[in-house]
N, C-alpha and C positions, 0 to 999 in steps of 0.2 A: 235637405242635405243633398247635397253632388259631387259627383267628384269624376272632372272630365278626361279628358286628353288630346294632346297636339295631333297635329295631322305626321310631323314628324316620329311621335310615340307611339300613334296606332301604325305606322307601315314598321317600325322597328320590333313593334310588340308581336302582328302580324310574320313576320320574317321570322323571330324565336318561336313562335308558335308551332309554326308548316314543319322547321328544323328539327323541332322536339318531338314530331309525329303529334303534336295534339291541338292539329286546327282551332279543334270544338274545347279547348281549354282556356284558361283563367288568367288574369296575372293578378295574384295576390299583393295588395299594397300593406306598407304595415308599417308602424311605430314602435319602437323597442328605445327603453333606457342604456342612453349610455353617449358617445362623439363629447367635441369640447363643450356644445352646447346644452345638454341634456338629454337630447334626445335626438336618433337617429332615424332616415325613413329606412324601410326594406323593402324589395320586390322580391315574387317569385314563380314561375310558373305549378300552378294548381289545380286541379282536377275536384277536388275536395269543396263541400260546403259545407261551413259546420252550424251548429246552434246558433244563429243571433248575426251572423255574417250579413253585411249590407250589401248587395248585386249591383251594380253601373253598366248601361250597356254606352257605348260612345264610338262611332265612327268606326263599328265592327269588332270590339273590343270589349269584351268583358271583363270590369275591373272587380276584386273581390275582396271585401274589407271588415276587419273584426270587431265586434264591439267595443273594444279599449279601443281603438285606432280612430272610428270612426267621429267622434267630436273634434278628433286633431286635426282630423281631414276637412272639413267638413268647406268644399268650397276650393280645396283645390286641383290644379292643372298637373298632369303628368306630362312631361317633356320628353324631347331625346334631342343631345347636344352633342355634333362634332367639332371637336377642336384638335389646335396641334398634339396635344395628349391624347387622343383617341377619342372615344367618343361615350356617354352614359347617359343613364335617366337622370334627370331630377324631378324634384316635387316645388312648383309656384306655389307657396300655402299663404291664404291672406291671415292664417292663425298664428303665425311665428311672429314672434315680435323681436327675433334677431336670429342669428344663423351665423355658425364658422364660417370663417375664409373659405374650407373645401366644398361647400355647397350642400355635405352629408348629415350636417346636426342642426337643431333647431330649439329654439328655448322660446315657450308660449307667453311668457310675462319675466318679468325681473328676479323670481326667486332664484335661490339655490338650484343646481342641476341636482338632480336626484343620486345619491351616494351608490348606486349601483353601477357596475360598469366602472374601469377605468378610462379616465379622459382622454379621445384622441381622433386627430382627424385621421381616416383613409380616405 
C-alpha cells in the first residue's frame, strides 16, 4: 500500500507546514461519508498518531492515514492544482470508479452512496 504525492503537493503541503509553525508535522489524509458521490476525501494538518494510522514519507512530506481510509487510499497521488478559481488539493485515486464534477466525492463501485451525510458538491 502507497500513497504518494506531486512535487506540486509536497511544496504546497511544505508551505502550510513552515506557516503553521509545524515544519516537523503531518498532513492527515482521510475519507469520510458523504459529497454527491459517496464519499468525500479530507486533509489536515496533524501532529497526532493514533492506533493503526499508516505513515507515508514522499518528497519530504509526511502523509498520515487511518485505518478506515487506508484501503480507499491505497495507491493514490496527492496533488495541488491552480486554476482560475484558486487553487486546491485533490486525490488521483486509481480506487474510484467515478467521481462528482467537483473533483471532492468519489464512489468505489456502483452501489448506493452511503445514507449518511447529505449529498453535495463543495
Amino acid at each position: 500500500m502507497a500513497l504518494t504525492v506531486t512535487e506540486a503537493a509536497a511544496s504546497k503541503a511544505s508551505e502550510l507546514l513552515r506557516n503553521a509553525g509545524k515544519e516537523h508535522g503531518a498532513i492527515r489524509v482521510y475519507i469520510k461519508s458523504g459529497g454527491c458521490s459517496g464519499y468525500q476525501y479530507g486533509m489536515a494538518i496533524d501532529d497526532r498518531r493514533l492506533a493503526g494510522d499508516a505513515i507515508f514519507a514522499d518528497k519530504g512530506i509526511t502523509l498520515v492515514v487511518d485505518q478506515k481510509s487506508l484501503s480507499l487510499l491505497d495507491g493514490a497521488q496527492v496533488d495541488y492544482v491552480e486554476n482560475l478559481m484558486g487553487g486546491g488539493f485533490s486525490v488521483v485515486n486509481p480506487n474510484a470508479t467515478s467521481s462528482c464534477g467537483c473533483g471532492h466525492s468519489f464512489r468505489t463501485d456502483h452501489r448506493q452512496a452511503p445514507s449518511e451525510g447529505a449529498p453535495s458538491c463543495h
